[in-house]
C-alpha positions, 0 to 999 in steps of 0.5 A: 924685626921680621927677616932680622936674618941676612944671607944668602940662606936666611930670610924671606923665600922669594921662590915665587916671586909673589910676595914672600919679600913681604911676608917672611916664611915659615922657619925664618918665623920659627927661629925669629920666635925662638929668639924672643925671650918672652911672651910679650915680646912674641905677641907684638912679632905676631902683631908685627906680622899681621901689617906684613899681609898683602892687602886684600880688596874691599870686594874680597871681605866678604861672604865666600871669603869668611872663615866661620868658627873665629870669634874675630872677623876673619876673611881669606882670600884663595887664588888658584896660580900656575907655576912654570911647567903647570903646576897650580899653586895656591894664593893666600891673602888675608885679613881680620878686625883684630890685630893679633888674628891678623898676625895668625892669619900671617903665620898660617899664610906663611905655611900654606901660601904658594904651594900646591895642594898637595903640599899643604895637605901634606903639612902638620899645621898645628904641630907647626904652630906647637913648635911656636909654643902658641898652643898654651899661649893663645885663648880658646877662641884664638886657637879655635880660629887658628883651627878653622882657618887650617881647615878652611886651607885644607878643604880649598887644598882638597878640593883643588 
């Protein structure tokens, strides 16, 4: 279902070469969502997303790494990379104890990963969650941990 797409303009971005072959971007997300016809079906993409995360290390489930203000169990891995010509980009990967903030953590990697600071800084996170529909859609808890993670990304982007 992830990356249904196929062509030379449709599927996952593999611009940097990491693992966007993994994890599919942002619009290819949004337009998969918007193929689904209901709810039920969307919450299993989410959930299907989830498995597509890179791994993150036991060593990475800790302290530095957790995000404060889930409910869940929410780890997120930062790594500063250096695209050619020398621009640092930011590296996500994540992990969580539940499988639906898994796929969250999927959605958010998608948006925010491989980019430079100033992208991410630069990007309306939560309008980009709106356009999935998910703001009525998700418990109080899940978007106060879809919030904290965004602002855990947008303090690691503004202290880059």
């Amino acid at each position: 279902m992830i990356g249904r797409r196929s062509g030379p303009d449709y599927g996952p971005r593999k611009e940097h070469g990491l693992f966007e072959d993994q994890l599919a971007d942002f619009e290819t997300i949004r337009d998969d969502f918007a193929s689904l016809d209901d709810w039920e079906d969307r919450y299993r993409y989410v959930i299907e997303l989830g498995h597509t995360l890179e791994p993150l290390s036991e060593a990475a489930h800790n302290e530095i790494n957790k995000v404060r203000g889930c409910v869940s169990q929410v780890w997120l891995e930062r790594e500063d990379r250096t695209r050619v010509g020398g621009q640092t980009i930011l590296h996500y990967r994540g992990d969580s104890d539940s499988h639906i903030v898994r796929g969250l953590i999927a959605l958010a990697v998608a948006l925010f990963s491989d980019r430079a600071p100033e992208q991410i800084l630069a990007v309306d996170a939560l309008g980009a969650f709106r356009t999935l529909g998910l703001e009525q859609h998700l418990t109080p808890q899940h978007s106060n941990g879809v919030r904290a993670m965004i602002e855990r990304i947008r303090a690691d982007a503004a202290a880059a």
